[in-house]
C-alpha positions in Angstrom: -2.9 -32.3 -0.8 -6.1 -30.4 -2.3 -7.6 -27.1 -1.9 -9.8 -25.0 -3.3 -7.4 -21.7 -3.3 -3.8 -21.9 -3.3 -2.3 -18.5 -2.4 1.0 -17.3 -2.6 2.4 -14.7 0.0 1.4 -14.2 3.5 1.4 -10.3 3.4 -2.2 -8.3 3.6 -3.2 -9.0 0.3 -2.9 -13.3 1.0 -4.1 -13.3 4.6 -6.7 -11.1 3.6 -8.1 -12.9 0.9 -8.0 -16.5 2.7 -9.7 -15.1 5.5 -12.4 -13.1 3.3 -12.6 -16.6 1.4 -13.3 -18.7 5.0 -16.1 -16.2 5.8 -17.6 -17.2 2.3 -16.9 -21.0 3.0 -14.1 -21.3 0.4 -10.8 -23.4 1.6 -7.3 -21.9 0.8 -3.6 -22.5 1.9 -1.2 -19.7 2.3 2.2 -20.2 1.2 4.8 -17.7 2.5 8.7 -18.0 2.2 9.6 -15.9 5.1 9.1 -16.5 8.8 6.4 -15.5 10.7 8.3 -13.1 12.7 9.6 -11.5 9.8 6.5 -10.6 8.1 5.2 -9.5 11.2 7.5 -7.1 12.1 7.8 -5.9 8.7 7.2 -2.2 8.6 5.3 -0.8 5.3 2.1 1.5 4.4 0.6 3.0 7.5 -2.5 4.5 6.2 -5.9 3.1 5.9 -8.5 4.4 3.5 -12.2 4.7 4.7 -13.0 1.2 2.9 -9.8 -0.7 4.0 -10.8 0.0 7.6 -14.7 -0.9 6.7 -13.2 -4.1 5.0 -11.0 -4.9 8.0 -14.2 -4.0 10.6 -16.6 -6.3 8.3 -14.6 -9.0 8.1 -14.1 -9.4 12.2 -10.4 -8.3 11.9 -10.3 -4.3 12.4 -11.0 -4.6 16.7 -7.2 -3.7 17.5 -7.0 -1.4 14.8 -10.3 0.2 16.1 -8.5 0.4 19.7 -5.0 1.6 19.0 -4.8 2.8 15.3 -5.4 6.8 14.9 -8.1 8.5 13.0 -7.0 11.6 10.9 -9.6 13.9 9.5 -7.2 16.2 7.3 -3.3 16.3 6.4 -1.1 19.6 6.3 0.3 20.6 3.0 3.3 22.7 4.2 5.4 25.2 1.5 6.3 29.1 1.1 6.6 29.1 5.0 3.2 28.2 5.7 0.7 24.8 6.5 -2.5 24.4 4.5 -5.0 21.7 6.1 -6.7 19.8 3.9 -9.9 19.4 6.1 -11.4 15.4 5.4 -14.2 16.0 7.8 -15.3 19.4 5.8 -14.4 18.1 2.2 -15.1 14.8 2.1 -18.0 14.1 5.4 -18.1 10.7 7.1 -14.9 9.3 5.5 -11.4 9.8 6.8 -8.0 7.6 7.3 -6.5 5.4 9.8 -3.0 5.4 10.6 -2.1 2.2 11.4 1.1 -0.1 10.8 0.9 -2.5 7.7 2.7 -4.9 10.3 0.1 -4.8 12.6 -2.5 -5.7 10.0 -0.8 -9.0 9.1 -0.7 -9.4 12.9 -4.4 -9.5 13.2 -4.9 -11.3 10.0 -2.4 -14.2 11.1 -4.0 -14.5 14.6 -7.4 -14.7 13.1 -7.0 -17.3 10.1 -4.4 -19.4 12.9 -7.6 -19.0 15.5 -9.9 -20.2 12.8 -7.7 -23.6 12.0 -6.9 -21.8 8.9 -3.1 -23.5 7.2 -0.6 -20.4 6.8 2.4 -22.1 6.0 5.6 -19.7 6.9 9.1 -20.7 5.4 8.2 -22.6 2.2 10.7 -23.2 -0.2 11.2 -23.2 -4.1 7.3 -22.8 -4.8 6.5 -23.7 -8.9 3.3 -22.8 -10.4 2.3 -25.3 -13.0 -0.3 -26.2 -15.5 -2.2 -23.0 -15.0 -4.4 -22.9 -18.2 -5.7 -26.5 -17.0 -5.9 -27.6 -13.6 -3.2 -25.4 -11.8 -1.2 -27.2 -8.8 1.5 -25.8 -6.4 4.8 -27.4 -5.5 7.3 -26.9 -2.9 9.5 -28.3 -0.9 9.2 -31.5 -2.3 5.6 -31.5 -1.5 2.3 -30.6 -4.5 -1.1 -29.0 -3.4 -3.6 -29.2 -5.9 -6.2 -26.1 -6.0 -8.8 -24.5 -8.9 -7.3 -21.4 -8.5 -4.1 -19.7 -8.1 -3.7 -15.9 -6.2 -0.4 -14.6 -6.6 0.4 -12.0 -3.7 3.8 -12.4 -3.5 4.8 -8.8 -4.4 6.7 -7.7 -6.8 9.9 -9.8 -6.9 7.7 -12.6 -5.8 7.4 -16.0 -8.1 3.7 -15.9 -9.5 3.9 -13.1 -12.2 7.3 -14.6 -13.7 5.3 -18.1 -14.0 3.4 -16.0 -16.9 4.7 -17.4 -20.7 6.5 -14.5 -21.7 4.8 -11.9 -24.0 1.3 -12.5 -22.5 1.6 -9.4 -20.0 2.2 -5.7 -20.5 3.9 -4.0 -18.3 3.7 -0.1 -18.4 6.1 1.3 -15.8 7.9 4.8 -14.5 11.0 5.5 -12.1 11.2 8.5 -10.6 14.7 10.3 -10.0 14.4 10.1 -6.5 14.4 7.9 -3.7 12.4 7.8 0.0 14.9 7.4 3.2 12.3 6.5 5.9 13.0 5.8 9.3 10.6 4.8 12.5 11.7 6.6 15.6 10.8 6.3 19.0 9.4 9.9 19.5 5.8 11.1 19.7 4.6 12.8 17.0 5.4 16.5 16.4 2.2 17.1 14.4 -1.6 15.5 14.9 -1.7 15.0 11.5 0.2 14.0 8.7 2.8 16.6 7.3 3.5 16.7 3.3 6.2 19.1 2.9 7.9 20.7 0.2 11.0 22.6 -0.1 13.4 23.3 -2.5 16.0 20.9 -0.9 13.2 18.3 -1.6 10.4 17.0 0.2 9.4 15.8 3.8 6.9 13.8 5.6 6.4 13.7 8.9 4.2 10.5 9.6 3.5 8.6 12.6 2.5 4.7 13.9 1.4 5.5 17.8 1.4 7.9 20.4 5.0 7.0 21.6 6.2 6.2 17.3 7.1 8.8 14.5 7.5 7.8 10.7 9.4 9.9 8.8 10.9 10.5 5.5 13.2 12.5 3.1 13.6 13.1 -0.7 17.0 11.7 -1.4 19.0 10.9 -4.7 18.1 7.6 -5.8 21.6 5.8 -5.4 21.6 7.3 -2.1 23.2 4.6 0.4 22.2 4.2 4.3 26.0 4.6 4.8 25.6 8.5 4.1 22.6 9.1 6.3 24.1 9.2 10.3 21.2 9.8 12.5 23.0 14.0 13.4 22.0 14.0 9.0 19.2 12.7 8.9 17.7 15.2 12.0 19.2 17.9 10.6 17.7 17.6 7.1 13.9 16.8 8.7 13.9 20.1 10.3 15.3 22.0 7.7 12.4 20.8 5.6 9.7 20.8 8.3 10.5 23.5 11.1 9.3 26.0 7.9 6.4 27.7 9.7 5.9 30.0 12.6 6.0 27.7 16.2 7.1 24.4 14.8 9.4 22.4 16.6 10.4 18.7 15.4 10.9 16.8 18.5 14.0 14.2 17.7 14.5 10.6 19.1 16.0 6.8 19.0 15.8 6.0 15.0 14.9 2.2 15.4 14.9 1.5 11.7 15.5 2.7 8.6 15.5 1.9 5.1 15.6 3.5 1.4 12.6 2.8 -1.0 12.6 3.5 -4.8 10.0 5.5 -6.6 8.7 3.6 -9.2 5.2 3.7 -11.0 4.0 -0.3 -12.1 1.5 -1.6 -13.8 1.1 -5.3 -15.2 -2.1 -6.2 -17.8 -4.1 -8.0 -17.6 -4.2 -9.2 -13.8 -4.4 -12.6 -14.7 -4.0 -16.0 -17.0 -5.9 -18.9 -16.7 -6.1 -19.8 -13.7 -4.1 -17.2 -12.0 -5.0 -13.9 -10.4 -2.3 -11.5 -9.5 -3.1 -9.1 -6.6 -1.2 -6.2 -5.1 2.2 -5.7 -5.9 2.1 -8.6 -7.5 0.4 -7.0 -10.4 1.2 -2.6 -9.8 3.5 -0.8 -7.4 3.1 2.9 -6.9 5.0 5.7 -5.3 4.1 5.7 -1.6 3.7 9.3 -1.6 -0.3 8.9 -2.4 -0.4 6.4 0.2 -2.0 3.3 -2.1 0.1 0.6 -2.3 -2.0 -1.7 0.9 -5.0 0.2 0.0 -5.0 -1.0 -3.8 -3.9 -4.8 -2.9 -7.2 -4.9 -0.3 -8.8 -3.5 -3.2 -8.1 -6.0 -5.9 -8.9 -9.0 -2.7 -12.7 -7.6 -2.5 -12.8 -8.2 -6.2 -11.6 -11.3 -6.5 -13.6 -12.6 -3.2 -16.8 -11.9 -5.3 -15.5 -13.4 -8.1 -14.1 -16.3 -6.5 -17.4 -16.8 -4.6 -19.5 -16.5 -7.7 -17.5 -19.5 -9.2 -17.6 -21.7 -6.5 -21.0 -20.9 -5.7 -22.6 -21.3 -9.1 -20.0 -22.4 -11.6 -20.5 -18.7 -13.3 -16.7 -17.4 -14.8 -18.0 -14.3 -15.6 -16.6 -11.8 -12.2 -13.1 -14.1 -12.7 -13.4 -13.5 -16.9 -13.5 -9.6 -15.8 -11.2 -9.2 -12.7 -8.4 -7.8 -14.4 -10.9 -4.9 -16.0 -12.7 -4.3 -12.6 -9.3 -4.1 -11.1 -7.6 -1.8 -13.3 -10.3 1.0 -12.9 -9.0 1.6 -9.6 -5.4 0.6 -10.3 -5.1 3.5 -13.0 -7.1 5.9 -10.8 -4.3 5.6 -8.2 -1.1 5.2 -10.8 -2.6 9.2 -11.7 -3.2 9.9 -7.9 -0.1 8.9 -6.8 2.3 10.3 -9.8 0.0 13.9 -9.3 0.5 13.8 -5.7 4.5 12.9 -6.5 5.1 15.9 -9.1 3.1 18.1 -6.7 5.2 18.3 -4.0 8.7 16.8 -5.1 11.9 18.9 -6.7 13.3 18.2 -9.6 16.7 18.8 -10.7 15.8 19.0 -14.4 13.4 21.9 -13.6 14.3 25.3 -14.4 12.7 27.9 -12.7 9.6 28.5 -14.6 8.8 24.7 -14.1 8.8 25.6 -10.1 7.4 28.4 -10.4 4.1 26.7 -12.2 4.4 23.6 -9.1 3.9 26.0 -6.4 1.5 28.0 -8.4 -0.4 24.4 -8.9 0.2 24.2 -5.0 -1.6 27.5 -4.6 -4.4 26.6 -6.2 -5.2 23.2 -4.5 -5.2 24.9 -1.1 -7.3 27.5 -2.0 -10.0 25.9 -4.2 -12.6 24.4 -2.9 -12.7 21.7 -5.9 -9.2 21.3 -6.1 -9.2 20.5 -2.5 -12.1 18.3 -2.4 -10.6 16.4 -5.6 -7.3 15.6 -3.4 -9.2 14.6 -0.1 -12.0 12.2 -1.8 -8.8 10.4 -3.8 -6.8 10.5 -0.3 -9.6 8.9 2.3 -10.1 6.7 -0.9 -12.8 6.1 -3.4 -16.0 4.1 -2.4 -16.3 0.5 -3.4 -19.0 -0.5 -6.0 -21.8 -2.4 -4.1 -20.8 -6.0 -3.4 -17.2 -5.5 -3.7 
């Protein structure tokens, strides 16, 4: 079996770039090792930047996202007993973000490549990555696919970046002290607009997925366990940290899910070797509190569509020679967004009080300058793509 692009992981970064590679006339096979149902209904990012949703609307994917995903035009940075909006629509005019499930994205990217004959294969086993500095091939299964190129979007504990010879990749990484308990509740939304909250008993963010779905989640220890968190804890915590201002009620519900994410800040160079391309998690991970992690993997696809297309088009190397750099740019950009946005608004226990004294100080400052505010909402909505990617 031959194709042009073997892919590795059926999550938005893989579906994405198989169907962005179908529109250019460039054949690919997606190779997942979980079910279709599971990576359907599994619930991640939630928040589109401006040129995610342009990328999704482009590419004849973003209809139901157009239809049922929410706009937002600002978030609330809540402390000292009072909300400060971060106004989008003033700040930062004609670009906003989407709220919209991760989940429901591979949804619409699955029905699309199935409805164009496209060959998603769910439930592959023991996937090897061979000869990649000649001509690369895929096996699995028992079964060998052929292809020029190699994308490995299998997230981070995912097989494509361990099949790189040791001491070819750097890896520059932080943990953070601290871990996110999220949950997903069936309970409209309290707010209209994302909540970022901090407190001295840590930080809060009330998030949502629909009219009728809340997302929410807490600052916890990081070798918290699940086991510790009832739902009467969990409830009790959230509006401690978010019922901080004059009139604001958190309205509680059915906790359908729930889970515990590290904080970690990752970053893999370069991108690639030989013939393979990491994308998304694959290659960096960042704390979710700058919401960047989907964002940054549809990113790195754009660049490696027009790098991809370049090749097959004309033979030319050079956009695949320089992926890695053009990636990284951005990559970086976000590692600093994301940590910024993390020490902004999370406590510490090291810190003595001078150190949160200068934090909400800082905080002080971004809601009241102009600049300060503007630098926060252009990185939030996302920055623009360079033209052609």
């Amino acid at each position: 079996m031959r194709t042009q692009v073997g892919i590795i992981g059926a999550g938005p970064a893989g579906l994405l770039l198989s169907h962005l590679l179908h529109l250019r006339g460039i054949s690919s096979v997606v190779l997942e090792k979980r079910s279709r149902d599971y990576v359907e209904r599994r619930v991640r990012a939630g928040v589109l930047e401006q040129g995610t949703v342009d990328t999704l609307v482009e590419a004849g994917v973003g209809e139901r996202m157009l239809r049922e995903g929410l706009p937002h035009h600002g978030i609330e940075l809540r402390y000292g007993g009072a909300g400060h909006r971060i106004a989008f629509d003033k700040l930062v005019p004609g670009r906003s973000i989407t709220v919209y499930g991760q989940q429901e994205v591979v949804k619409d990217l699955i029905a699309a490549r199935l409805a164009a004959g496209g060959d998603v294969r769910f439930e592959v086993e023991d996937v090897e990555l061979h000869a990649l500095e000649s001509q690369p091939y895929l096996t699995f299964g028992g079964e060998r696919l052929d292809c020029d190129v190699i994308a490995g979007c299998d997230g981070f504990h995912g097989v494509s970046r361990p099949a790189v010879p040791e001491g070819v990749l750097s890896v520059f990484e932080r943990d953070y002290p601290f871990a996110w308990l999220g949950i997903l509740a069936r309970v409209a939304p309290s707010s209209e607009e994302l909540i970022y909250a901090r407190t001295e008993r840590g930080f809060a963010l009330h998030s949502m997925r629909s009219p009728a779905v809340s997302r929410f989640y807490l600052q916890v220890p990081a070798d918290a366990r699940l086991d510790d968190w009832p739902d009467e804890r969990i409830w009790e915590e959230l509006r401690t940290r978010l019922e901080t201002v004059p009139g604001f009620t958190l309205a509680t519900g059915e906790i359908m899910e729930r889970g515990i994410t590290p904080m970690r800040g990752f970053v893999t160079e370069p991108m690639q070797y030989g013939r393979l391309y990491l994308a998304g998690d694959a290659a960096h991970i960042v704390p979710p509190t700058g919401a960047k992690g989907l964002n940054l993997a549809v990113a790195d696809v754009r660049v490696l569509t027009e790098a991809l297309a370049a090749y097959f088009g004309s033979g030319s190397t050079e956009l695949l020679d320089g992926y890695s750099d053009a990636c990284l740019k951005r990559v970086w950009r976000a590692q600093h967004f994301s940590w910024w946005m993390t020490t902004l608004l999370h406590t510490f226990e090291e810190d003595d009080p001078y150190a949160r004294k200068l934090q909400l100080s800082y905080l002080d400052y971004v809601t009241s300058s102009e600049a300060a505010a503007t630098t926060l909402a252009e990185n939030y909505v996302g920055l623009p793509f360079e033209p052609g990617r």
